[in-house]
N, C-alpha and C positions, 0 to 999 in steps of 0.2 A: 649275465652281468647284473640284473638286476636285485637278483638272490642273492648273490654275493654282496652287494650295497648293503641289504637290509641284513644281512647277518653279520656285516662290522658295523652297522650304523651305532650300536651299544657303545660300541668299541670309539667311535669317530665322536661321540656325544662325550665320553666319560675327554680323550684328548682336547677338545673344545673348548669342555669347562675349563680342566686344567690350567688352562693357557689364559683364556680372558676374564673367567670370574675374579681372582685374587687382581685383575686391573682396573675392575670396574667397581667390585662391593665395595660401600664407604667404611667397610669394617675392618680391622687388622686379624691375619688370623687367629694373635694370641691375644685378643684384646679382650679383656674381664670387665664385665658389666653385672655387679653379682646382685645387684636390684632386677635383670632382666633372668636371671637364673630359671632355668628348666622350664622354659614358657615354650608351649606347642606351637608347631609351626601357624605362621599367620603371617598377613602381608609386608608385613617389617623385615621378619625372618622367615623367610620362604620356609627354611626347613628346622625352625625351634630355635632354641638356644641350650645348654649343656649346663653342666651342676656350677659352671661358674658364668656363666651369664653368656662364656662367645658365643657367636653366632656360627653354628652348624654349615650353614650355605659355604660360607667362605674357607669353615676347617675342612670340611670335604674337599674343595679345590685343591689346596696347599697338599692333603692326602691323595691325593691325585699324583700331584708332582712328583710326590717323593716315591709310590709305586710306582711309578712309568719309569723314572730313574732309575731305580734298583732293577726294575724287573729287563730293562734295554741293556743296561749296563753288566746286568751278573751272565744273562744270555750270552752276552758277545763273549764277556771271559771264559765260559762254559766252554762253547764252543773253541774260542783258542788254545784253554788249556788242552782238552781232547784231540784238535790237531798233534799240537805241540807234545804231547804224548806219544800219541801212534808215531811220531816221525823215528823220536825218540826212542822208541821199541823196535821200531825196525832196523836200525843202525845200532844199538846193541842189545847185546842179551834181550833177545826176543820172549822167550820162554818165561824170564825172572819177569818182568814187566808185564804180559799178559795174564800171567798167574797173579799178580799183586792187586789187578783189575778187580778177578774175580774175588779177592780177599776185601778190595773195597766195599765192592757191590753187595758183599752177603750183610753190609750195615746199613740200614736203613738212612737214606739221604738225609732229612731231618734229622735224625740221631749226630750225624759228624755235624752237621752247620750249626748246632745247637752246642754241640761239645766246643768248637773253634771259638764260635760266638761266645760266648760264656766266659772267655776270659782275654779275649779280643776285642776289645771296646776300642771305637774309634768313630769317621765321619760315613757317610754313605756309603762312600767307594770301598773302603772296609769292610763293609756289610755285604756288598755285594759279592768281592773277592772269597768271600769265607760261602756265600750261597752259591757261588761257581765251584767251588772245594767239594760240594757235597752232589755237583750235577755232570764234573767234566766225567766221572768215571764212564757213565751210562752213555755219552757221546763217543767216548773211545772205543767202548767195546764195539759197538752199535758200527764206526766208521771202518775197524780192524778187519770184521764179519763182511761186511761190505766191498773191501778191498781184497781178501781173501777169493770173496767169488768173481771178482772181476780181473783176477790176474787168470781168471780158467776163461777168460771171454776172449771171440777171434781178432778184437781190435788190437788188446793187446799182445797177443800170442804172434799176429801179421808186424807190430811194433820190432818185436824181439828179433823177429825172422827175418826185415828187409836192414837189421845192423843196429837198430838202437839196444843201447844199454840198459839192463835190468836197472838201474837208477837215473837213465832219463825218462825210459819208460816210465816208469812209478811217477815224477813230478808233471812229466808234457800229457800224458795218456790216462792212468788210474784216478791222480786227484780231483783232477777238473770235471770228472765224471762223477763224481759224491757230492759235484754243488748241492743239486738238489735234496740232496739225503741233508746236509750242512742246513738249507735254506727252513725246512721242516723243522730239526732239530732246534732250531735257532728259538724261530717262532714254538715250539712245545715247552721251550726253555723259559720265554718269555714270561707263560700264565705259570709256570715251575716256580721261579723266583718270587713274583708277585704274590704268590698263596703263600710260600717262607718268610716274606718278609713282611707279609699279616702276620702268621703264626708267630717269629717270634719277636715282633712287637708286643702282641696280643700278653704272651708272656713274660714282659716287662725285660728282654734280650735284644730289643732292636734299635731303633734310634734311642735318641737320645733324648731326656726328659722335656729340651726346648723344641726339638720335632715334635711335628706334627703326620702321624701317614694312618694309611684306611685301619692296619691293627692298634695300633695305640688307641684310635676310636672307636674300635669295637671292645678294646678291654672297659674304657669308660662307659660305653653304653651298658656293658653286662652287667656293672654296680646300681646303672642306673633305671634300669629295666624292671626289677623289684617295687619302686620306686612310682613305675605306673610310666617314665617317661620312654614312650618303645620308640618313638623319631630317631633317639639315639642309638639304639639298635637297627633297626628297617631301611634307613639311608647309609650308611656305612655296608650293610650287609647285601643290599642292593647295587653299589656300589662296586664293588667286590667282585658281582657277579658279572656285572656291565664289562667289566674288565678281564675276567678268566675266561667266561666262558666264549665269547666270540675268536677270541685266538685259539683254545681247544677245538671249535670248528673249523675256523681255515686251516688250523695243520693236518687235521682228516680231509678237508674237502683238497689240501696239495697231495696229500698224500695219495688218492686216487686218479689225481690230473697229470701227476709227473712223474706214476709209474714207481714209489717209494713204499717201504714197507718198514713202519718203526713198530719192533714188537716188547 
């Protein structure tokens, strides 16, 4: 338990900020103070100020918010569209639907959230919906392959035997048995999203000019790194990681506790 603590604590730290720094900083996050411009961290501004004077401490926060949201929000859609799929392939044309799977998969995820993205401009929840567009495929295959091997298991072969239906079976018996594959998924989906919705911020595809999130601050820092000012690199980038990488370990560390195999 204790390992465990300290390998989300990153993770517990980056949601903490999130939540009370933008309650407590006396700064707003898009507030321009351009006499305070590009000034290294110091006790005013913990962590610098940016080419227009805000104050980095508090745009962090706000960048916080907005990846925790895309990356909770595209996860869940991921996952229901990939249910909602497989159900959907099972009740018809099985064959056309899992073949379309693999036509999906052979494009690289970034590739379609960038293609959708690209001329799907909208608020969050939009950004989110188009970075589930490019993750349910990998869920479905992943849950299909899963279900496949567990309609050859004695649980439900004994299901079929003492009079249930090959379609009560499937929803009382199969599904509830891929929570955990779902639970993993979820969570892998999670730091998925959050690195897409750095990238395509980063590349001028993600929010919106009055957002604030960790890629929009790392496109700024990159101009401003040249510049000599690295605060604005090194805290977003740090940032970043605080946030992927402790969920990339707990869904290895579920992954060998609940008997799951994501390949």
């Amino acid at each position: 338990m204790p390992k465990k603590l300290l390998m989300l604590s990153p993770l517990l730290f980056c949601v903490l900020f999130a939540i009370f720094v933008p309650l407590l900083s006396p700064y707003a996050a898009g507030f321009n103070e351009l006499a305070n411009a590009k000034m290294p961290p110091n006790l005013e501004h913990f962590f610098g100020t940016d080419l227009l004077g805000r104050d980095l401490f508090t745009q962090l926060a706000q960048g916080l918010r907005v990846s925790l949201f895309v990356g909770f929000v595209a996860a869940f859609m991921s996952v229901v569209l990939g249910v909602l799929f497989v159900l959907l392939a099972r009740s018809f044309f099985y064959s056309f639907f899992i073949r379309s799977l693999d036509a999906i998969l052979a494009a690289p995820s970034l590739l379609i959230v960038m293609f959708f993205q690209s001329f799907l401009s909208g608020n969050l929840l939009t950004m989110s919906f188009v970075i589930a567009l490019g993750h349910f495929a990998f869920i479905a295959k992943l849950l299909d392959s899963e279900l496949n091997s567990l309609m050859k298991s004695e649980f439900y072969l004994c299901a079929l035997a003492l009079g249930s239906t090959k379609f009560r079976a499937f929803y009382k018996d199969l599904l509830p048995a891929c929570v955990n594959l779902l639970l993993v998924l979820f969570i892998l989906n999670i730091a998925h999203a959050i690195s897409h919705e750095a990238t395509l911020s980063f590349f001028g595809l993600g929010v919106s000019l009055d957002e604030v999130s960790l890629g929009r601050l790392l496109d700024e820092g990159a101009k401003a790194v040249f510049i000599g000012a690295w605060w604005l690199v090194i805290f977003p980038v740090a940032f970043l990681l605080a946030l992927i990488l402790p969920l990339l370990a707990l869904a290895s560390n579920l992954q060998g506790n609940l008997g799951v195999r994501v390949d």
